[in-house]
C-alpha positions as CSV (number, residue, x, y, z in Angstrom):
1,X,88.0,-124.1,38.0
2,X,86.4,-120.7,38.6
3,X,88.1,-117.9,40.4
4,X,87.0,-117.0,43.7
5,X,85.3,-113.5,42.8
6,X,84.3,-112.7,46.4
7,X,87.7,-111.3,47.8
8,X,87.4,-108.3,45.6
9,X,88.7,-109.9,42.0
10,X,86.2,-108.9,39.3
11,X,86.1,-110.7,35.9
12,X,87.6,-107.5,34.8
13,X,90.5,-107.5,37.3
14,X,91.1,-110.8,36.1
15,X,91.1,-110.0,32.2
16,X,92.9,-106.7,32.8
17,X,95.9,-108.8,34.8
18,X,95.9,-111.6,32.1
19,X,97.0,-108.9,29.5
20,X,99.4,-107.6,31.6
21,X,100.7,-111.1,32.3
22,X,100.5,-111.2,27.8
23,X,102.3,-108.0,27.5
24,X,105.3,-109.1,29.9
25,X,105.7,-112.2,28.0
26,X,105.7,-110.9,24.8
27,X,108.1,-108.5,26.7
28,X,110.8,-111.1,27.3
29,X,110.1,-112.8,24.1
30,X,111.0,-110.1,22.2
31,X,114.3,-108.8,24.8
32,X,115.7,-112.5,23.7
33,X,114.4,-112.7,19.8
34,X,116.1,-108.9,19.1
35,X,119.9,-109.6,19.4
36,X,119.6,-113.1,18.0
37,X,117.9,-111.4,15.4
38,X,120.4,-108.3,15.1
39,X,122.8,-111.5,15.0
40,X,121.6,-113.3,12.1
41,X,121.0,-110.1,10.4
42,X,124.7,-108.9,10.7
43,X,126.1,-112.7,9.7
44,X,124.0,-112.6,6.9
45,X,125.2,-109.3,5.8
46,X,129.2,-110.3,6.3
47,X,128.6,-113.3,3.9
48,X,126.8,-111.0,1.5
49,X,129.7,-108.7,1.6
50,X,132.1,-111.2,1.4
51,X,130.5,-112.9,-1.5
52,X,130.0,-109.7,-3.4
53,X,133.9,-108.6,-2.5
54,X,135.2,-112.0,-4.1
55,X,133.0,-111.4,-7.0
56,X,134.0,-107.5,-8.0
57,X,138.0,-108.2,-7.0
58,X,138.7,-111.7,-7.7
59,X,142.5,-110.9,-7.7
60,X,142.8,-109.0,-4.8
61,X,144.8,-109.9,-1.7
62,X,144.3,-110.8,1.5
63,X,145.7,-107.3,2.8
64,X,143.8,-105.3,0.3
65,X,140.8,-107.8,1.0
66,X,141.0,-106.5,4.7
67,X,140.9,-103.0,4.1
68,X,138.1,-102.8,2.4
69,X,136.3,-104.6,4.8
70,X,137.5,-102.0,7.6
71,X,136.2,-99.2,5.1
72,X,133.2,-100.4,4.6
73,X,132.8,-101.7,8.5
74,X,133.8,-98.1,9.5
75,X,131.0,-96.0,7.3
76,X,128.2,-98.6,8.2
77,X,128.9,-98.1,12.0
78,X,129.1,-94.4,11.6
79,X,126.1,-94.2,9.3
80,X,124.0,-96.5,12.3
81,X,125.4,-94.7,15.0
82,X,124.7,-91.0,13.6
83,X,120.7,-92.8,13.1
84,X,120.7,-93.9,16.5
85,X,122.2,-90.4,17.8
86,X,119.8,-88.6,15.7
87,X,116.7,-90.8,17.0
88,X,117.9,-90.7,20.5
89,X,118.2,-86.6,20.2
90,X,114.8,-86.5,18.8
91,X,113.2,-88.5,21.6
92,X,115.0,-86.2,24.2
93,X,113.8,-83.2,22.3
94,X,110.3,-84.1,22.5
95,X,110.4,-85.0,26.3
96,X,111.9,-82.0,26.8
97,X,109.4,-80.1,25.0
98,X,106.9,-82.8,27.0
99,X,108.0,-81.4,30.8
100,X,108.4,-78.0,29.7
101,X,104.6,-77.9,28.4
102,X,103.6,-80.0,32.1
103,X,101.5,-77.1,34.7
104,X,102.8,-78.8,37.7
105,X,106.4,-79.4,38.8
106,X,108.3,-82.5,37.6
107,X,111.2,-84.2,39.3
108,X,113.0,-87.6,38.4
109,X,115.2,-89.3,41.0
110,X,117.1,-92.0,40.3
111,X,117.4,-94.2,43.6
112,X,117.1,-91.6,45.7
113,X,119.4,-89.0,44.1
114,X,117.4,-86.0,42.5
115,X,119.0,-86.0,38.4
116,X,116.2,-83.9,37.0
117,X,113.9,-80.7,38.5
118,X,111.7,-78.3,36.8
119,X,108.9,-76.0,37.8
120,X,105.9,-75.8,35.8
C-alpha cells in the first residue's frame, strides 16, 4: 500500500522517519544487550579467576581462598572506576571548553529549575 503523499509527507519525510524509527530500535536493543552482556562478561571472568586461583594454590584454604578474591575484586573495581572517572572528567572538560567557546548565551534547566548559566 502506498502512503498518502498529499497531506504534506514526502518520500523523504518518510525515509528520514524510518531511520529514526531504526535508530530507536537499535536504541533499545542495545539498553537491554549491554548489561546482559556486562553480565556474562563478569561470570565469565569469576570462573576464569577461580579456575586460575585453584590452579596456582591448590592447597590453600577457604579463608585464604576468600581473601584473595577480595584483593583482587578490590583493585579491579578501583582500576574501572578511576577509567570511568577519568572518562567522565574528560567528557565534562570538553563540554566545558564546548560552552565556553559558544557566542551566544547558554542555559540548561532541568524541569524547570535553572542548574547551568553562562554568557557568551
Amino acid at each position: 500500500m502506498c502512503p498518502d503523499l498529499s497531506e504534506g509527507t514526502t518520500p523523504h519525510s518518510l525515509t528520514h522517519r524510518n531511520a529514526q524509527v531504526r535508530t530507536e530500535a537499535s536504541k533499545r536493543r542495545a539498553s537491554i544487550l549491554l548489561p546482559i552482556i556486562v553480565m556474562l562478561s563478569a561470570v565469565a571472568f569469576m570462573t576464569l579467576f577461580e579456575l586460575g586461583k585453584s590452579l596456582l594454590f591448590p592447597s590453600i584454604t577457604q579463608w585464604q581462598s576468600h581473601l584473595i578474591t577480595i584483593v583482587v575484586s578490590g583493585v579491579i573495581s578501583t582500576v574501572a572506576s578511576l577509567f570511568v572517572f577519568n572518562k567522565f572528567r574528560a567528557i565534562a572538560e570538553s563540554y566545558r571548553k564546548l560552552v565556553e567557546q559558544f557566542p551566544d548565551a547558554v542555559l540548561i534547566h532541568h524541569q524547570g529549575r535553572i542548574i547551568f548559566a553562562m554568557m557568551g
